[in-house]
matplotlib code that plots the C-alpha trace (Angstrom):
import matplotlib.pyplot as plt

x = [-5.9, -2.4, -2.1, -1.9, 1.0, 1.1, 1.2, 4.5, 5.9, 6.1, 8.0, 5.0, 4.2, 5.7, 3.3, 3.3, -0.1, -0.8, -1.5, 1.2, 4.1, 4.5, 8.0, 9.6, 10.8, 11.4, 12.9, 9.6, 10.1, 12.0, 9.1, 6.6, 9.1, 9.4, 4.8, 4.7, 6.2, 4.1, 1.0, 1.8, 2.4, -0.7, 0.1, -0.2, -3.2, -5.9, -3.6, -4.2, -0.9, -0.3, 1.5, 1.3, 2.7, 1.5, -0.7, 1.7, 4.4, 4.0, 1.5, -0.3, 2.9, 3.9, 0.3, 1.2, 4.4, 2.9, 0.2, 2.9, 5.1, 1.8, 0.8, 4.5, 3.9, 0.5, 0.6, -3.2, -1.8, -1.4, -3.2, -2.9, -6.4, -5.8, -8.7, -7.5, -10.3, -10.6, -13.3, -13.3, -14.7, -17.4, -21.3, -22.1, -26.0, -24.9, -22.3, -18.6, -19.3, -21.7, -19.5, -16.0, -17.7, -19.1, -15.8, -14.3, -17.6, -17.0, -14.0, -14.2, -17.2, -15.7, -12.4, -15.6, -17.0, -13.8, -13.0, -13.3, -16.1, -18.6, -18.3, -22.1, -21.1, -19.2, -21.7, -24.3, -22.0, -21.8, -25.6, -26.2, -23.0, -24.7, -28.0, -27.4, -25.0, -28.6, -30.0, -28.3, -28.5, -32.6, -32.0, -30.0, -32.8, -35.4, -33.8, -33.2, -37.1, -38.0, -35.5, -37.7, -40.8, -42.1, -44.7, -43.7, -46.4, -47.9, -45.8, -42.5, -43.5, -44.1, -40.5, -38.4, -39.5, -39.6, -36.5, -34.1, -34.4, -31.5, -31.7, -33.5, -36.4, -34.7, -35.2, -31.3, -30.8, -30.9, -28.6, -24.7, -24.9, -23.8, -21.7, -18.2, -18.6, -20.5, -17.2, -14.9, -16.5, -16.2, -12.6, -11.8, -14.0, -12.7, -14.0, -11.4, -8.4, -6.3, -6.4, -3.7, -4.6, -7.2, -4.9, -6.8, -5.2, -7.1, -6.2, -6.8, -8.6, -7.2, -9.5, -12.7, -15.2, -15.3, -18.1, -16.6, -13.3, -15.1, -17.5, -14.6, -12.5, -15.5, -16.0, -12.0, -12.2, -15.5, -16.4, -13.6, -11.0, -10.9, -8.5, -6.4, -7.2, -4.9, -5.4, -2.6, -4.5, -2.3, -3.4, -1.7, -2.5, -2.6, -5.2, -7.2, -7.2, -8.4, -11.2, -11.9, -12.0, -15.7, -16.9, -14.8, -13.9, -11.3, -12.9, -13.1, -11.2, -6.6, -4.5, -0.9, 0.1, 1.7, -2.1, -3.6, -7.1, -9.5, -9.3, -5.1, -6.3, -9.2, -7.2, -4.4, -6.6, -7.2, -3.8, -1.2, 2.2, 2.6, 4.9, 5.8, 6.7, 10.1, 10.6, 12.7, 16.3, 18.6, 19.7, 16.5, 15.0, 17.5, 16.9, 13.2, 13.7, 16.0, 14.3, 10.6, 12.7, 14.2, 10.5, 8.6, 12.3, 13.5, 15.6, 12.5, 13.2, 16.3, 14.3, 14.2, 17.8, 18.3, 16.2, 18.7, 21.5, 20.4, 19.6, 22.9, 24.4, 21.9, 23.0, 26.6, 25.9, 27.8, 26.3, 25.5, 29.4, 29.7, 27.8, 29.5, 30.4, 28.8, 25.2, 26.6, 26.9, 23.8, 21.9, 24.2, 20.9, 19.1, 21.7, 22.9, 18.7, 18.2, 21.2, 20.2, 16.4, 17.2, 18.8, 15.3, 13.1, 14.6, 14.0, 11.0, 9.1, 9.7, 11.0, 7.0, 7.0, 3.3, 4.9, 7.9, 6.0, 3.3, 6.4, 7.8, 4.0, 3.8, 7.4, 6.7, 3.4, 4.5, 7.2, 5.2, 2.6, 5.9, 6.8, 3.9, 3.7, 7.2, 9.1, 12.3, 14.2, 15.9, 14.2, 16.7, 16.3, 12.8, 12.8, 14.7, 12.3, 9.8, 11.8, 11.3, 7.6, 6.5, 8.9, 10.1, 7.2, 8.4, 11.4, 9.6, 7.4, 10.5, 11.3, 8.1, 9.3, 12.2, 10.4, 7.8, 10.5, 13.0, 15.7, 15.5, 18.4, 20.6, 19.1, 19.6, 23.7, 23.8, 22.0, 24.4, 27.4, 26.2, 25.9, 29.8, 28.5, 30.5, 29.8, 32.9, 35.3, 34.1, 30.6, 28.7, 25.6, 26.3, 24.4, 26.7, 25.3, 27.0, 30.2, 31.0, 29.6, 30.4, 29.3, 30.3, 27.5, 27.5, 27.7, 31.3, 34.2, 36.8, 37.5, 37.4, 41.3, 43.5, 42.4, 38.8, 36.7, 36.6, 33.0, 32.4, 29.0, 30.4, 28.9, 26.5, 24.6, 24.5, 23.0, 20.1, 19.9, 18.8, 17.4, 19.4, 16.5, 17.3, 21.2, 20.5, 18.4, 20.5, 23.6, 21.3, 23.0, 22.0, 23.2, 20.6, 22.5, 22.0, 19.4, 16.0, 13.3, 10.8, 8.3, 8.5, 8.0, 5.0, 3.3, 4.2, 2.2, -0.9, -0.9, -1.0, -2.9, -0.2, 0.8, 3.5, 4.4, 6.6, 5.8, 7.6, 6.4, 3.4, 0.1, -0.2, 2.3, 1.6, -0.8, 0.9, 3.6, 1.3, 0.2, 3.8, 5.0, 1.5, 1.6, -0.3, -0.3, -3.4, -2.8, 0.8, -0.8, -3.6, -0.5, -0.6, 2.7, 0.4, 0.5, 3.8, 4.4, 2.4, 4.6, 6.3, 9.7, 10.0, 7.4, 9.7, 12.7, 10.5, 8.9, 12.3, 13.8, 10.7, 11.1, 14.7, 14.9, 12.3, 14.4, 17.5, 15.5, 13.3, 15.1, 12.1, 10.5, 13.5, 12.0, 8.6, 10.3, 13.6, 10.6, 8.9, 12.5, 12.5, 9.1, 9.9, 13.4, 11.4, 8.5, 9.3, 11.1, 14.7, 13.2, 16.4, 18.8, 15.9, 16.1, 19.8, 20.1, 17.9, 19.0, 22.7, 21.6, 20.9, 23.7, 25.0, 25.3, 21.6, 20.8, 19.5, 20.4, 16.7, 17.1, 19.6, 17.1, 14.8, 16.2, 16.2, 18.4, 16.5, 17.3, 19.0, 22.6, 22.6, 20.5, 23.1, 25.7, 24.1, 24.6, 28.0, 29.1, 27.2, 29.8, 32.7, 31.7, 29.9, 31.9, 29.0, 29.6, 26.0, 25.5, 28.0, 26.6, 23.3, 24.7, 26.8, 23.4, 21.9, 24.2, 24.8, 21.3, 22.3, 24.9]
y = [15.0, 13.2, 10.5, 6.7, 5.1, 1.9, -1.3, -2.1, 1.1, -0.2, -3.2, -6.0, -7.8, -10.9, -12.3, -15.8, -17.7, -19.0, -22.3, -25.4, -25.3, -28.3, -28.1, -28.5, -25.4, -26.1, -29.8, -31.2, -34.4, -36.3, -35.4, -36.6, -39.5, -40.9, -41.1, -42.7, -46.4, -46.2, -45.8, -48.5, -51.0, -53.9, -55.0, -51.3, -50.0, -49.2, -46.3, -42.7, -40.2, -36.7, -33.7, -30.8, -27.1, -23.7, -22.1, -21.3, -23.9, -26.1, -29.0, -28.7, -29.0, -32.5, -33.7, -32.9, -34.1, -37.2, -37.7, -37.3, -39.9, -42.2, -41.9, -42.8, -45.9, -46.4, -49.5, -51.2, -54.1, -52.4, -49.3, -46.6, -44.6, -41.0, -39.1, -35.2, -33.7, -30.5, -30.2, -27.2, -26.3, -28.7, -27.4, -26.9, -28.0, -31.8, -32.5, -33.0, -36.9, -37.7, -36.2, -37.4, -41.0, -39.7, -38.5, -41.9, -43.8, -41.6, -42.1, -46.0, -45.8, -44.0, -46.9, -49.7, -48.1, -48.9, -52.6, -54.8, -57.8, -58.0, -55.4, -56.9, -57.2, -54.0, -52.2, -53.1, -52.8, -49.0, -48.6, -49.7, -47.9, -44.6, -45.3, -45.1, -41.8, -40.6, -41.5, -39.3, -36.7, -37.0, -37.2, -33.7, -32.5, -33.7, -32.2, -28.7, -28.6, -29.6, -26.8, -24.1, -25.5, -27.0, -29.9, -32.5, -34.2, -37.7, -39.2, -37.2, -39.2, -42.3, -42.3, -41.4, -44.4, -46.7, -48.8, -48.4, -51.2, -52.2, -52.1, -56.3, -54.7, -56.5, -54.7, -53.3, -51.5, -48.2, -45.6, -46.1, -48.8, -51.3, -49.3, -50.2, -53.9, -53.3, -51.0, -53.6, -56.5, -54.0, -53.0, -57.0, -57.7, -59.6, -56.5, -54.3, -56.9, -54.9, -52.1, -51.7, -49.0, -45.8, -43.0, -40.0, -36.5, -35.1, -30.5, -27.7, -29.6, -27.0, -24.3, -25.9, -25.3, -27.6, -29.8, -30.7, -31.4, -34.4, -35.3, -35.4, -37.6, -39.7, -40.7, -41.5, -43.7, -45.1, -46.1, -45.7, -47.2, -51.1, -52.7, -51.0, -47.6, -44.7, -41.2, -38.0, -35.4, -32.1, -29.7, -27.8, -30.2, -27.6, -26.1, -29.7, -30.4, -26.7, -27.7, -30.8, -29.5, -27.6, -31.2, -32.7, -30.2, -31.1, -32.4, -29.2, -31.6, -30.8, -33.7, -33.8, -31.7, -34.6, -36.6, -35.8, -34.4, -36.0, -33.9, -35.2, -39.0, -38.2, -37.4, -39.6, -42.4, -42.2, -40.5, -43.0, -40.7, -37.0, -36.0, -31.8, -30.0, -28.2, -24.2, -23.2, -22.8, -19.7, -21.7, -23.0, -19.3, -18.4, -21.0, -20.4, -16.7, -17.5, -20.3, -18.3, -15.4, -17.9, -19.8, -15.9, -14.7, -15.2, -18.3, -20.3, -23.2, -24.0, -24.0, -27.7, -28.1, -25.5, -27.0, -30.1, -28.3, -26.0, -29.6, -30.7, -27.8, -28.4, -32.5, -31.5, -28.6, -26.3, -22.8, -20.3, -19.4, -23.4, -22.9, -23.5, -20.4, -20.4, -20.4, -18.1, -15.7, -16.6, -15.7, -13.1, -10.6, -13.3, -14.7, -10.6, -10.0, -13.4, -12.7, -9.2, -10.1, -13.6, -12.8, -10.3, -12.5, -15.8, -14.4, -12.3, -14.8, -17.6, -19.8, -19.6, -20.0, -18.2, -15.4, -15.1, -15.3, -12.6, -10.5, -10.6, -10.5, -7.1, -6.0, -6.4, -4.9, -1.6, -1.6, -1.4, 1.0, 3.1, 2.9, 4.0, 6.8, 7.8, 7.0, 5.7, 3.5, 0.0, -3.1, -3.8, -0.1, -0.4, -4.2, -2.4, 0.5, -2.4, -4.5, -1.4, -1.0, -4.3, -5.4, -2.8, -0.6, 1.6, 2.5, 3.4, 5.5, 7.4, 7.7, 9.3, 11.9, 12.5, 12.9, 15.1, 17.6, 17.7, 15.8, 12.5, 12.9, 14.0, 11.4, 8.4, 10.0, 9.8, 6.7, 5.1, 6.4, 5.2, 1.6, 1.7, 2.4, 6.0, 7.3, 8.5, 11.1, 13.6, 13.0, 16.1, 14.9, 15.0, 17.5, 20.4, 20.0, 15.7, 17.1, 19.0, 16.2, 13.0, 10.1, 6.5, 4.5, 0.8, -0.7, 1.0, -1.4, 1.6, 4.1, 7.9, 8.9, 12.0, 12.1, 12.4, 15.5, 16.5, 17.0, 13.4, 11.8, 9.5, 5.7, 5.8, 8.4, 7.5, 4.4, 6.8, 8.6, 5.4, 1.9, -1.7, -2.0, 0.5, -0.1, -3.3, -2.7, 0.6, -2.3, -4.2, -3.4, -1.3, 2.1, 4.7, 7.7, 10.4, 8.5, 10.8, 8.3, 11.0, 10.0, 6.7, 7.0, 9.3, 6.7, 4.2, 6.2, 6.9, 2.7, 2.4, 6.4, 6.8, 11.2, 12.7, 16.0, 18.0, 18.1, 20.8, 23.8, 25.6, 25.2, 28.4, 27.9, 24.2, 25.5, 27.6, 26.0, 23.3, 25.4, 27.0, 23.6, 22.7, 20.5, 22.7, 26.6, 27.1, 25.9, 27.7, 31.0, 31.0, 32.3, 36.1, 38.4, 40.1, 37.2, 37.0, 40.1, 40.1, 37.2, 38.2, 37.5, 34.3, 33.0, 33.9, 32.3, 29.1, 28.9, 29.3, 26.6, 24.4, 24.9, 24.8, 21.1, 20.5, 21.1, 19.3, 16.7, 16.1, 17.4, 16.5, 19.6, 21.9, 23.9, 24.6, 25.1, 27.4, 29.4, 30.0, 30.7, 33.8, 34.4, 35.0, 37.1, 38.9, 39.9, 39.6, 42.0, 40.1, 37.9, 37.8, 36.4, 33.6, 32.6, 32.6, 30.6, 28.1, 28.0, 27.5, 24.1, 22.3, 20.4, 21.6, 18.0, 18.2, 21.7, 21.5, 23.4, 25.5, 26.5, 29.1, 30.8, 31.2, 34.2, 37.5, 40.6, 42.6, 40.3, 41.1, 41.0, 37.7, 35.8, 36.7, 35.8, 32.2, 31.9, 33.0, 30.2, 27.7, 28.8, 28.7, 24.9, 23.4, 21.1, 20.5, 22.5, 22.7, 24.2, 26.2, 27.9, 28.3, 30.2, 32.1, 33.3, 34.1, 36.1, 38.1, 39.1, 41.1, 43.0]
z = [-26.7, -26.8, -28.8, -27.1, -27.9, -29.9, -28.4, -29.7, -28.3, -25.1, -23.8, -23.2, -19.7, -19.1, -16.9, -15.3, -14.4, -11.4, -12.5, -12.0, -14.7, -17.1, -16.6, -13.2, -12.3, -8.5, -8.8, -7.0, -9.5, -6.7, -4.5, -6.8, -7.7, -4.0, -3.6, -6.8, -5.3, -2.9, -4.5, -6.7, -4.1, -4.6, -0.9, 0.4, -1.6, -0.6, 0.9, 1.0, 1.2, 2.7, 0.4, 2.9, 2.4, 3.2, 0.5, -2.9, -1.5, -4.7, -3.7, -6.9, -8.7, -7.2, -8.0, -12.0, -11.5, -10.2, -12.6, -15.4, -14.5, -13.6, -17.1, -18.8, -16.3, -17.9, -20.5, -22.3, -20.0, -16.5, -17.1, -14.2, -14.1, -12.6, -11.3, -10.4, -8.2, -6.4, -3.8, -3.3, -6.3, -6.4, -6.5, -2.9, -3.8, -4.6, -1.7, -1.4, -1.2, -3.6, -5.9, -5.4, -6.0, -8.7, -10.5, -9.4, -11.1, -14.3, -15.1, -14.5, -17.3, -19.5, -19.3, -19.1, -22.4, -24.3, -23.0, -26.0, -25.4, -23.2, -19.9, -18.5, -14.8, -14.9, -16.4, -13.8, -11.3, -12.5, -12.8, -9.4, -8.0, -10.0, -8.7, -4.7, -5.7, -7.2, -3.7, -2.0, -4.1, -4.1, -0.2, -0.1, -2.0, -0.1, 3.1, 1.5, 0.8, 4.5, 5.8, 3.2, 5.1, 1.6, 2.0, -0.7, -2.3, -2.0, -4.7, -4.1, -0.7, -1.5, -3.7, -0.7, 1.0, -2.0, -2.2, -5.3, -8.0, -10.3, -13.7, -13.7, -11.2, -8.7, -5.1, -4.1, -0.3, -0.1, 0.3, 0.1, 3.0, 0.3, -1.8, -0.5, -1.1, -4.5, -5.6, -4.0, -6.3, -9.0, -9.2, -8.7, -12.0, -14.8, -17.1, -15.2, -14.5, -17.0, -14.4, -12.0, -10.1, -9.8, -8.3, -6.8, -6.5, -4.1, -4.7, -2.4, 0.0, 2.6, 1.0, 1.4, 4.0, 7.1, 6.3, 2.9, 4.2, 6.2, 3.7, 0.9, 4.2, 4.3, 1.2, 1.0, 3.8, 4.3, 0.2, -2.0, 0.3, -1.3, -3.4, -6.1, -4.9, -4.2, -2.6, -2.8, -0.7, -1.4, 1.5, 4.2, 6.8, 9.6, 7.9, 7.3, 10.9, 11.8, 9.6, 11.3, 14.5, 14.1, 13.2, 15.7, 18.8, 21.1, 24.6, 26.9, 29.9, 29.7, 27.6, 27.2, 24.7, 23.4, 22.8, 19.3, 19.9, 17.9, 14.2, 14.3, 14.8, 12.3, 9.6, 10.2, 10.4, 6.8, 5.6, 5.8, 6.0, 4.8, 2.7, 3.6, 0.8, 1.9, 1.0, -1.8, -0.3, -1.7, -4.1, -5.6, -5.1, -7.5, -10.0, -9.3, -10.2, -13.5, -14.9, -14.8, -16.7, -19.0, -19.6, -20.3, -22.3, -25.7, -24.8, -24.1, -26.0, -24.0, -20.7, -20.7, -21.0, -18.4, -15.7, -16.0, -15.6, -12.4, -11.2, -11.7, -10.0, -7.1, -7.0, -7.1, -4.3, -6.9, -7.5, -10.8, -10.9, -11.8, -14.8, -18.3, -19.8, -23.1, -20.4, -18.4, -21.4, -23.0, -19.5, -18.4, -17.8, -16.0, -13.9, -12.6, -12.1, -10.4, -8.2, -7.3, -5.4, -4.2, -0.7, -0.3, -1.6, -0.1, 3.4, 3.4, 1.1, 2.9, -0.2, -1.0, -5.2, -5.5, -3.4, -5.7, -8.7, -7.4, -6.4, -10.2, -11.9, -9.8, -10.9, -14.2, -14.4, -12.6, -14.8, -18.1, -16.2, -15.6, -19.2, -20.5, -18.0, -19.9, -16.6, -17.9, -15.3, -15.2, -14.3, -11.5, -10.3, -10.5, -8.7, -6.1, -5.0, -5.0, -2.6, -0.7, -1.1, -0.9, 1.8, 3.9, 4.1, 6.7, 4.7, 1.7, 3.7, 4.9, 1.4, 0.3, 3.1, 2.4, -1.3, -0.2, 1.6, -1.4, 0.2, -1.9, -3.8, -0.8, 1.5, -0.6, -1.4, 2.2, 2.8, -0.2, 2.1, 6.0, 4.1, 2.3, -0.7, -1.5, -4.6, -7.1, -5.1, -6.9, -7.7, -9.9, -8.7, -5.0, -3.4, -1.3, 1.8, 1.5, -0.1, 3.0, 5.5, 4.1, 6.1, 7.0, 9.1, 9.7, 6.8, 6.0, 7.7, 7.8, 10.7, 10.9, 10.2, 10.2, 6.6, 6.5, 7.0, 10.6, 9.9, 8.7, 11.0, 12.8, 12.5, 15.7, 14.3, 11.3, 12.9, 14.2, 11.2, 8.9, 9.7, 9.6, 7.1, 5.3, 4.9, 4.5, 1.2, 0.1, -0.4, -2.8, -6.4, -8.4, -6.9, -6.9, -5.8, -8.6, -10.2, -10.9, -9.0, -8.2, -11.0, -10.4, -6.7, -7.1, -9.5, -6.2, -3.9, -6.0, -6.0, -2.2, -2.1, 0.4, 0.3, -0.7, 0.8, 2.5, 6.1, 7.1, 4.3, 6.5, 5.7, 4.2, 1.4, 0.2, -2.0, -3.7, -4.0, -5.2, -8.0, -9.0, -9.7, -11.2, -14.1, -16.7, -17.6, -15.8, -12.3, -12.4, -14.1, -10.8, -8.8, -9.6, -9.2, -6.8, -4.7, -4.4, -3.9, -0.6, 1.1, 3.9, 4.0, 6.3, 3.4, 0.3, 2.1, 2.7, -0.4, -2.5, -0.5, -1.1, -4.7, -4.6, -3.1, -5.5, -8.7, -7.0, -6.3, -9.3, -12.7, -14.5, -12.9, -13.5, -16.3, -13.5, -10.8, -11.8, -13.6, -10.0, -8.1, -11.0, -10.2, -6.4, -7.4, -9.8, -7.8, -3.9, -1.7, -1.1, -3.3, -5.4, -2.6, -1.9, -5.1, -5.7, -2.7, -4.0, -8.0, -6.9, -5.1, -8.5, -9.6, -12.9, -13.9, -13.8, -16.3, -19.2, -22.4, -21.9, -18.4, -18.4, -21.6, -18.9, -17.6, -18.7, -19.0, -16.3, -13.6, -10.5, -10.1, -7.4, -10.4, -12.6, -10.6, -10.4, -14.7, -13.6, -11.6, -13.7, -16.5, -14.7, -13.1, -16.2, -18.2, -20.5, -23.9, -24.9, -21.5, -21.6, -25.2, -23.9, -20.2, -22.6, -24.7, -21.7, -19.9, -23.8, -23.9, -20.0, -21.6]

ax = plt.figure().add_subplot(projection="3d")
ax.plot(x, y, z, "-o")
ax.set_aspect("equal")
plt.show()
C-alpha cells in the first residue's frame, strides 16, 4: 500500500468562495456610491431602484457595497435601517409576500424594542401590522387543505370567517386591505421620528420562480411603498420580466416592437431607474485576476492598499507598467500570471467575475490534484492547457489526438513554429522529423527566403494544418514545446472521460500495446515472447512505431516502453530493425542514466548501433558513463 503523503507535502488550494467580497475587488463602490443619493432623497422615497447584470456580474456586490456605506451614514439621530432579503430563498409554504413584510416588520421591532420611553402606538401599530401578516398566512393554509380535499372542522370554520381583533378586543378589517395606511401611520410615528430611512436590498430576485417574483413585486409596490422607504432590487432584469410574463403574457394581437408588453410596464411601474452593472473591461479583468491572488497570497494584508492603487491607475487610465516599482517587485509573480490569462479570460468570459473566479477555483484545484498525482508542472503551464480545456474544446480534443498517436511533442514543436514561436536553433528536444521540416504558419510575420529549408511548409498549409484557435492559444506564454505534458493531460481526460488513444494503431494491436506499456509487472508480463514472436511483420513495424512515439512523446514511460522496443528486437523476426528505428527517435536530451542498462550484450548489432550514436550525440556525462557500461558489458 503506498503511503499518503502528508498534507503539508503538497502545496494547499487557494480557493475563493462565491460569496460577495468585503473588499471591493472590482471598483463597484462608485456604483454603489451613485444609488445611495438617491435612496436617501425624503422628496424621492418611497422609490424602488434597478441593479441589473447577468448572473455572476457583481449585483450582490453593489448591494454590500451599498449597505456598507448606508451604515457609515447611520447616526442614533438619523438612523438608516437596512433590511437585506433574498426571496428566493424564502419557505415556499408561507409566500413570497407575507414574508418580505414580515422581515420589514422585524426589523422595525427589533429598533422599537430599543427606543428609550414609551413605544405604545408603535408597538400596536406592529401587533396589528403582525396580525393581518398572520391572516394571510392562516389563509395559505387554509387553501393548501382545500386543494388536499381536507374538510376543515366547525371551528377551524367559524375562525376563517371571524374578523381579526387587535390587541384592546377592538374589531380591525381583515386581511392586508388596511395594511398600507396602518404601515404609512407607522413609519410617520413619533416612536420612529429618529428614523430616516428603511432601505431594502432586494438579492437574486432573478432566480426565483414566477409567482414569487410578482408576489415579492407586490408586496414592494402595493404595501411597503409609503414614506421613508427604499427598494435596490439586484436582478438581471431580462430575466425578471421573463418571469413576469407567465403571470402577465403578452396579448397574442402584433405591437410595435418599440411598445413594452405588459411584464416591461409591470416592472417598471414599480422600479424607478436601473442601474446595469457594466462587465469587467481588460483592465479590471486584470486587476480582478491580481487582486483575488493578492487577497488568497501571502501579501494579504496589503490588499487594501492595493485595491487603491489599481484604482488609481484605472482613474488615471494608466496600466500595471504604471505601477511603483517597489509593487511591481513585491507582485512580480502575480502581475506576469495575471497578465498571462487576461486577454483569454477577458473575451471568452465576458468580463463575468463568478466566471473568472470559477475558472481560477478550477485551476487551482487541478493543480493540487496534479500535485498529488506527482505530475510536476508550472501553474502558468498548467493555466495554459486549461485555457485549452475549458475554452477551446476542440483544440484540446486535437490534442488528446495527437496524444493518443504519439505525436504530442512534435505536434506542439510544430504548432509553437506555425504561430512564430521557434524554439532555440538548435533545439535537443526537437523531434527529427521538425528539424528537417521546419515550419512558419500565420502567426510568423517573415517570408520564406534563399536561406531557409527548401522543405520548410509554407504558411497556407500550415493554416490547414492548425486552427486560428489554436495559434492563437500556442502564442499565450509560457512555451510548451519540450515540456513532458502527457501525465497531466491524461489526468484532463479522465475529468471530462473524454479517450485517449491512438486512432490509427489497428484494432488488433491496441491491446497489446496497452499491456507492454501497462503500468504494473503483471499487465506487461501477460504479453508472452510467444506472442510476439507470432506478429507478422507489418504488425512488428506498427507496434514499434506505436511504442516508439510513445517514449518520444511521454519520457515518463521511457523505462516501459524502450523495455518493449527490446522485447520486439529480441523476439520478432526483423524485429531488430523495428526497434532501432523506433529507439533512435528519442531525443537524447530526454535518456535517462537507467535506460541504456536496459540492454544486454546479446543484442543485435542495429540495437547496438543505437548506444552507439547516443554516445557520440550525448553531451550529458552521466549518460555518457552509463552508454559506456552498457556497450562494455557487449564486448
Amino acid at each position: 500500500m503506498t503511503e499518503r503523503p502528508e498534507r503539508d507535502d503538497v502545496e494547499g488550494v487557494n480557493l475563493w468562495s462565491d460569496e460577495p467580497s468585503p473588499n471591493d475587488l472590482l471598483a463597484f463602490d462608485a456604483l454603489a456610491l451613485t444609488l445611495i443619493d438617491p435612496l436617501l432623497d425624503e422628496s424621492l422615497a418611497p422609490i424602488a431602484l434597478g441593479v441589473s447584470g447577468p448572473w455572476g456580474s457583481g449585483k450582490s456586490t453593489v448591494l454590500c457595497l451599498i449597505e456598507e456605506h448606508l451604515d457609515d451614514l447611520s447616526t442614533d439621530d438619523n438612523k438608516i435601517l437596512v433590511v437585506s432579503t433574498q426571496p428566493w430563498r424564502y419557505d415556499p409554504g408561507v409566500g413570497a409576500k407575507e414574508t418580505l413584510i414580515g422581515e420589514v416588520i422585524s426589523k422595525l421591532q427589533e429598533e422599537v424594542a430599543q427606543v428609550a420611553g414609551p413605544a405604545e402606538h408603535a408597538t400596536r401599530l406592529l401587533t396589528r401590522l403582525s396580525q393581518r401578516i398572520d391572516w394571510a398566512k392562516a389563509l395559505k393554509v387554509a387553501a393548501k387543505a382545500g386543494i388536499a380535499m381536507q374538510i376543515p372542522s366547525v371551528d377551524q370554520m367559524l375562525e376563517l370567517i371571524r374578523p381579526a381583533t387587535d390587541g384592546d378586543g377592538e374589531l380591525s378589517e381583515r386581511g392586508l386591505d388596511a395594511f398600507r395606511s396602518e404601515f404609512a401611520e407607522l413609519m410617520a410615528s413619533e416612536d420612529l421620528k429618529h428614523i430616516k430611512g428603511v432601505v431594502v436590498l432586494v438579492d437574486d430576485l432573478d432566480r426565483c420562480l414566477p409567482r414569487t417574483v410578482v408576489e415579492s413585486l407586490e408586496a414592494i409596490r402595493l404595501f411597503l411603498a409609503v414614506p421613508k422607504m427604499s427598494f435596490v432590487i439586484a436582478a438581471d432584469e431580462q430575466r425578471v420580466a421573463d418571469a413576469l410574463r407567465v403571470e402577465f403574457p403578452p396579448p397574442n394581437e402584433p405591437r410595435d416592437a418599440d411598445v413594452e408588453d405588459p411584464a416591461e410596464l409591470y416592472l417598471h411601474k414599480i422600479v424607478q431607474t436601473t442601474l446595469p452593472i457594466p462587465a469587467l473591461n481588460r483592465f479590471d479583468t486584470q486587476a480582478y485576476i491580481l487582486l483575488l491572488q493578492v487577497q488568497a497570497g501571502e501579501h494579504s494584508d496589503e490588499l487594501k492598499r492595493l485595491i487603491n492603487i489599481c484604482a488609481e491607475l484605472r482613474r488615471s487610465g494608466k496600466g500595471f507598467d504604471d505601477m511603483g516599482a517597489s509593487d511591481a517587485t513585491l507582485l512580480a509573480a502575480e502581475i506576469s500570471f495575471a497578465a498571462r490569462l487576461t486577454p483569454v479570460l477577458y473575451e471568452k468570459l465576458r468580463g463575468n467575475p463568478r466566471r473568472i473566479k470559477r475558472f481560477l477555483n478550477d485551476l487551482y484545484v487541478r493543480r493540487a490534484v496534479a500535485r498529488r498525482r506527482g505530475i510536476e508542472l508550472d501553474a502558468a503551464v498548467i493555466a495554459k492547457l486549461m485555457i485549452l480545456e475549458v475554452l477551446f474544446k476542440d483544440a484540446f480534443t486535437q490534442i488528446l489526438e495527437w496524444l493518443g498517436k504519439g505525436e504530442l511533442r512534435r505536434k506542439i514543436a510544430e504548432l509553437e513554429v506555425a504561430a512564430g514561436r521557434p524554439g532555440p536553433a538548435k533545439d535537443a528536444r526537437a523531434e527529427p522529423e521538425l528539424a528537417q521540416k521546419p515550419q512558419q504558419g500565420e502567426g510568423s510575420k517573415r517570408k520564406a527566403t534563399a536561406t531557409d529549408d527548401k522543405d520548410a511548409v509554407p504558411e497556407a498549409e500550415a493554416q490547414v494544418q492548425f486552427s486560428e484557435s489554436m495559434l492563437r492559444w500556442a502564442k499565450l506564454p509560457p512555451s510548451l514545446r519540450g515540456l513532458d505534458l502527457a501525465s497531466y493531460l491524461y489526468l484532463a481526460a479522465s475529468f471530462t472521460a473524454a479517450p485517449v488513444i491512438d486512432s490509427g494503431l489497428p484494432e488488433r494491436l491496441k491491446d497489446l500495446a496497452a499491456n507492454l506499456l501497462g503500468a504494473t509487472r503483471r499487465e506487461r508480463e501477460a504479453v508472452s515472447d510467444a506472442d510476439l514472436r507470432s506478429l507478422q511483420q507489418g504488425d512488428v513495424d506498427e507496434l514499434a512505431n506505436h511504442l516508439g512515439r510513445v517514449v518520444r512523446d511521454q519520457p515518463a514511460q521511457q523505462r516501459v516502453g524502450v523495455t518493449a522496443l527490446l522485447r520486439i528486437a529480441r523476439n520478432c523476426h526483423d524485429g531488430p530493425k523495428a526497434a532501432a528505428r523506433a529507439l533512435s527517435s528519442i531525443p537524447v536530451a530526454d535518456l535517462t542514466f537507467g535506460t541504456p542498462l536496459l540492454f544486454t550484450a546479446d543484442d543485435a548489432p542495429e540495437i547496438k548501433g543505437v548506444l552507439e550514436r547516443w554516445q557520440a550525440t550525448s553531451s550529458d556525462g552521466q549518460i555518457k558513463a552509463s552508454i559506456t557500461e552498457a556497450l562494455k558489458a557487449g564486448v
